[in-house]
C-alpha positions in Angstrom: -11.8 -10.4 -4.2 -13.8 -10.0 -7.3 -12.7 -11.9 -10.2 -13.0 -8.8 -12.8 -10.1 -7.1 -10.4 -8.3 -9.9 -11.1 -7.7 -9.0 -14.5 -7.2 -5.2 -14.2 -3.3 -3.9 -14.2 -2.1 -3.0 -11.3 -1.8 0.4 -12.9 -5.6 0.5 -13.2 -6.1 -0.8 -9.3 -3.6 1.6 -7.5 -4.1 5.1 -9.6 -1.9 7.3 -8.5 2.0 6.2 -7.7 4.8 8.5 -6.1 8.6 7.8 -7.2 10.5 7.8 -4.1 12.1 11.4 -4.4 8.1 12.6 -5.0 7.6 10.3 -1.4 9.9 12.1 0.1 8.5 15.7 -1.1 5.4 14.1 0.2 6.6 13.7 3.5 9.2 16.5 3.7 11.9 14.0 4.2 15.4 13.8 3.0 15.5 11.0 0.3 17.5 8.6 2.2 14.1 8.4 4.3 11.7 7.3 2.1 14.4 4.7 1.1 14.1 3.6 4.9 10.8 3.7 4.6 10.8 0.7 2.1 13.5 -1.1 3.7 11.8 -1.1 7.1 8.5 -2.3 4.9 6.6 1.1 5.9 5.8 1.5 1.9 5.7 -1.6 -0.6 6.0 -0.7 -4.0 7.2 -2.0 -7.7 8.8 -1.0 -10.5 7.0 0.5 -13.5 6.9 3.0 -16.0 8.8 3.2 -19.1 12.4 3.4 -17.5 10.9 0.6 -14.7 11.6 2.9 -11.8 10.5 2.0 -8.0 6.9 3.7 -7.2 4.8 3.5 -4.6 1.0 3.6 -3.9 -0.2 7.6 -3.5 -2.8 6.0 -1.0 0.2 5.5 1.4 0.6 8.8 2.4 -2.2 10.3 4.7 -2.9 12.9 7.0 -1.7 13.2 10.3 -3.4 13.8 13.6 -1.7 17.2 12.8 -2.7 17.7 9.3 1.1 16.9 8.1 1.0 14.6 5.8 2.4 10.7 7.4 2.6 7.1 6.0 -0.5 5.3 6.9 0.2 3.6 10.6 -1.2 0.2 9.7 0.1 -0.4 6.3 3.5 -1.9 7.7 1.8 -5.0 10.1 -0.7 -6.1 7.3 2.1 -6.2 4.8 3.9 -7.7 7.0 1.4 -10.5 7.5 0.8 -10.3 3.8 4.7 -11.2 3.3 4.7 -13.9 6.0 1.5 -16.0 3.6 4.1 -15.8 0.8 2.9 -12.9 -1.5 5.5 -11.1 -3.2 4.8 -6.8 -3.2 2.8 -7.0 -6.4 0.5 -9.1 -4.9 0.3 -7.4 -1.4 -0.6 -4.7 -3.5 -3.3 -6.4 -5.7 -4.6 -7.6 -2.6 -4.3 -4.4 -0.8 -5.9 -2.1 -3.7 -9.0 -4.7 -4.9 -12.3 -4.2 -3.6 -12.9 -6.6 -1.0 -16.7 -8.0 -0.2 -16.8 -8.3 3.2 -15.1 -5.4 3.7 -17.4 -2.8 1.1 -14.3 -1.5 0.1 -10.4 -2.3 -0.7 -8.7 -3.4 2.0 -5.9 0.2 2.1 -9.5 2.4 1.9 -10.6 0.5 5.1 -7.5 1.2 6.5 -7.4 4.6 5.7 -11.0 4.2 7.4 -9.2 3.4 10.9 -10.6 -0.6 10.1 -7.3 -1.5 10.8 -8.5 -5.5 12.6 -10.8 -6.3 9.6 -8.1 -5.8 7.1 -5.7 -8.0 9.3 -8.0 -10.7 9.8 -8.8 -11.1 6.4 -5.1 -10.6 5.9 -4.6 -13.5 8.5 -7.2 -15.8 6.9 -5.0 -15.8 3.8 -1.7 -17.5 5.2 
């Protein structure tokens, strides 16, 4: 992780940041889904914004093997490895949206990439 994307906001990492009614448009699920969705730790996210409300990453919602649009697959095991070496969302996140040496990229773009076992080893080497 490069020591300059240690600094940045997490505003200035992540871009783009859905509220979870714009998830759900997203998707083209109820609400109450894209709540489930964070319970079940599909979708991390914080809240931010001047009336602090939760948001999640943009970057979590992908396209399908269809074209529909879907959460990305592999997001839920690395957080979940992510949360198991102690790091609260914010700093899955951090981790998750900072460029990464070894991997030429932020770990979520090499997941959107299909490099779903390089992201969890490095993920793994962290606990």
């Amino acid at each position: 992780m490069s020591d300059a994307s240690q600094d940045l906001p997490l505003d200035d990492l992540v871009g783009d940041w859905l509220t979870l009614p714009d998830l759900a448009d997203a998707l083209g699920v109820e609400p109450g889904r894209a709540r489930g969705l964070v319970a079940s730790r599909h979708v991390i996210g914080v809240k931010r914004g001047e009336r602090k409300t939760f948001q999640v990453p943009a970057a979590f919602v992908v396209a399908g093997e269809d074209g529909e649009p879907e959460v990305l697959e592999t997001l839920r095991g690395t957080v979940i490895l992510l949360s198991d070496a102690g790091f609260s969302d914010a700093e899955a996140l951090r981790w998750l949206f900072t460029p990464e040496d070894t991997l030429e990229a932020a770990p979520v773009e090499a997941l959107r990439a299909g490099r779903r076992a390089q992201v969890r080893r490095l993920a793994q080497a962290l606990a």
